[in-house]
N, C-alpha and C positions, 0 to 999 in steps of 0.2 A: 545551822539549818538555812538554808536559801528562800530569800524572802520570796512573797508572791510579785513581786514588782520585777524583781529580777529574773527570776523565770521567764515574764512573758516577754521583758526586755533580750532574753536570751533565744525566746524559740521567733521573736519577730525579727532575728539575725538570720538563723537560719531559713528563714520564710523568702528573708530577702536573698540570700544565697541562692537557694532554689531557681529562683525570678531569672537569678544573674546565670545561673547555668540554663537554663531556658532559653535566654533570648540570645545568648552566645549558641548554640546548638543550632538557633533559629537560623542564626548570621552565616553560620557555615552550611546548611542546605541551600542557601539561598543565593550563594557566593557565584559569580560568572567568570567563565576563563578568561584570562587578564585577554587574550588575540581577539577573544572575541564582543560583537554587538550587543548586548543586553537591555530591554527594558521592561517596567511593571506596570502592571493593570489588573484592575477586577477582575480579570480574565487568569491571569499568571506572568509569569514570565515569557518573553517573546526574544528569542534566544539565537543569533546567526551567528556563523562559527564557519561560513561560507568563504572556500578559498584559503584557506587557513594554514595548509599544510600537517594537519592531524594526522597519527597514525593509528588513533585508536580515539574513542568515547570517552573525554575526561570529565569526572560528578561535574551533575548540571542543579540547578536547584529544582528542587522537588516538586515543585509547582508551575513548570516550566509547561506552556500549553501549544507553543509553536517552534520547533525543532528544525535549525538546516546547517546540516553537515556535507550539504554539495562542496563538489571540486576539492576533494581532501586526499589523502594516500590512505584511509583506512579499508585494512585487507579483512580484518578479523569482528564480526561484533560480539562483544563481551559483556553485555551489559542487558537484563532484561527491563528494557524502554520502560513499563508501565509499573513495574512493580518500586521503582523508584520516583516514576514522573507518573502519577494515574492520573492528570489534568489533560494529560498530551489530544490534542487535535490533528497535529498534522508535524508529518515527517519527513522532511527530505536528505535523502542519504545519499542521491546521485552524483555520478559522476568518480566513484572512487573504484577499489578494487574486490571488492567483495567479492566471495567463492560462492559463500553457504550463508544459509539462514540458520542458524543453532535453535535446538528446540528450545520453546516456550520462549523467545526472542519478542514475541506482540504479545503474551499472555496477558489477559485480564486486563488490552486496550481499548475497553468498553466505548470510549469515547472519541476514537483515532477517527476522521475523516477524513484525511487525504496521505497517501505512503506511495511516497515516490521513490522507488530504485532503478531508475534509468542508467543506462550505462554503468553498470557493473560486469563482474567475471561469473554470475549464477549459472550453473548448468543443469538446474531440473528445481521444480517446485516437489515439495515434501506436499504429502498430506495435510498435518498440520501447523504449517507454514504461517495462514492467513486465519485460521480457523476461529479464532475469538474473538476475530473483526466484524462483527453484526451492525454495525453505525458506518462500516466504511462506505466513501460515496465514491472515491477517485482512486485508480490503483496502476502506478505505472512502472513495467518491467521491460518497457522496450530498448536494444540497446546493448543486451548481454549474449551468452552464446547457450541460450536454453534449448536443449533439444528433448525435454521429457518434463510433463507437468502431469501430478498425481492424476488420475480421474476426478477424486474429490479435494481435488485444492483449492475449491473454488465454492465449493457446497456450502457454507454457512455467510457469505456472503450477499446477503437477503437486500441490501440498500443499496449495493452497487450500481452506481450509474455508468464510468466509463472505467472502460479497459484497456490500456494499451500492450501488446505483447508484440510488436512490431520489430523488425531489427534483429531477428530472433535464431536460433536453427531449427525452430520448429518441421517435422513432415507430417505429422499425423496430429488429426484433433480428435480425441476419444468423442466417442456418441455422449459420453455426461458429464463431460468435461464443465459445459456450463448450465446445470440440471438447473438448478434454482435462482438463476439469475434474472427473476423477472423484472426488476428495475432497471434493468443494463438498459442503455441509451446510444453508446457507441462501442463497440469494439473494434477495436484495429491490429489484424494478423498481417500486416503489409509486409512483405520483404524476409518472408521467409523460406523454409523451403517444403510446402506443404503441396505434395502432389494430387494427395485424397481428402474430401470432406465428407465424413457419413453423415447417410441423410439423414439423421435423427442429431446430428453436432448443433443445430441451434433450436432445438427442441425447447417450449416454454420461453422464448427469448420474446413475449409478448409485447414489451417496450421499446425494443430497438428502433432506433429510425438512422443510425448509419453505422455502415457494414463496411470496409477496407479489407478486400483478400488480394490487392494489389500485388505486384512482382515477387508471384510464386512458383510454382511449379505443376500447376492443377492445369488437368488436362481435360475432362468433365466436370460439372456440377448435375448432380438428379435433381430433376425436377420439384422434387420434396423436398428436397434443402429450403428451397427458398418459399417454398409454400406454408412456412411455419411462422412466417414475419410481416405479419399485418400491418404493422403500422412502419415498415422499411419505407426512409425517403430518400437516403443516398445510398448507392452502391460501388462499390469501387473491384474491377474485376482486370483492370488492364496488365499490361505485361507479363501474361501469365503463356499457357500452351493450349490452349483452352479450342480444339478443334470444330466442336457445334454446344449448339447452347439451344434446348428448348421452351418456346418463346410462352408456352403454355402458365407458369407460372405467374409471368412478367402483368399476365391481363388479369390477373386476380389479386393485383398488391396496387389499388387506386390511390397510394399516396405515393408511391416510388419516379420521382420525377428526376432525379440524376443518375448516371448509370453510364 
């Protein structure tokens, strides 16, 4: 019969076993890829992987709160960012070759505020692309060869301050494209190749204070385009085709001083 001393001396083995698989499990969430930068804080992990030569997303630790995977060869994303890293603040993935955004790719990025995909190969925003980013504040896609963005790819993006979609193939902005963006602060459609904007496309854009439709292909603006952006202070309209412009608008927007 097994004494009681021995027992507990037996199950405070396995106690400590437990511990030992624990903080080894721990070690390997936490582990950073030998190329790249890593350090820790209260925060998480702050993680640069920048220039690296990657061709894919290798485990990052789980509590990794700042993300940059610029200037790398990755073509494919394979990995959904939050459901491994739910610390993530901020993502930059620019600079590589990316096609597509795979669904559920941001899922349950509650906490993401800034996702840079600059310069990549995207050719159209999905629906929901962006869709569970409600804290996002900075969002930049300029840079690729987008020629089609859902109507609502942009709808649950309630915090959004700037937008860049510049560098783009854009021709057409749907009328609600950016329905609920009342926090947007800047947008910038420069350099693409947008002939028409309907006059209801910055509808609700009660925030804005700079606008970039520079070197496009817009031949008109209606008057009610810009009658919807009270608190517009830059304007950027040059290099465009843009044959008359009336001036009616321009005296009812008293904070627009560049232009």
């Amino acid at each position: 019969m097994v004494s009681e001393n021995s027992y507990s001396i037996k199950m405070k083995n396995r106690s400590l076993f437990f511990i030992v698989l624990v903080v080894c499990a721990k070690l390997v969430n936490t582990s950073c890829p030998s190329t790249c930068s890593c350090s820790n804080s209260t925060l998480g992990f702050y993680v640069n992987c920048y220039y690296k030569s990657f061709e894919r997303i290798p485990d990052l630790p789980n509590d990794t709160y700042h993300l940059n995977f610029g200037y790398n060869r990755i073509h494919d994303i394979d990995v959904k960012f939050c459901e491994k890293m739910p610390l993530l603040q901020t993502i930059y993935i620019n600079n590589n070759l990316i096609e597509e955004i795979p669904n559920e790719t941001f899922t349950d990025c509650h906490q993401l505020i800034t996702l840079d995909i600059d310069d990549n190969k995207l050719k159209s925003i999905a629906k929901m692309d962006f869709s569970s980013l409600r804290q996002l504040r900075t969002l930049d896609l300029s840079g690729n060869a987008i020629e089609y963005m859902h109507p609502e790819a942009f709808r649950n993006l309630t915090s959004l301050e700037i937008l860049d979609l510049s560098n783009n193939a854009i021709e057409y902005i749907h009328p609600e494209a950016f329905l609920n963006l009342t926090s947007l602060e800047n947008l910038d459609l420069s350099s693409n190749a947008i002939e028409f904007i309907h006059p209801e496309a910055f509808h609700n854009l009660t925030s804005l204070e700079k606008l970039d439709l520079g070197s496009n292909k817009i031949h008109i603006i209606d008057e009610n385009t810009l009658r919807q952006l009270p608190n517009l202070r830059y304007l950027y309209i040059g290099n465009n085709n843009i044959s008359s412009i009336n001036s009616i608008p321009f005296q009812e927007m008293p904070n627009l001083y560049h232009m």
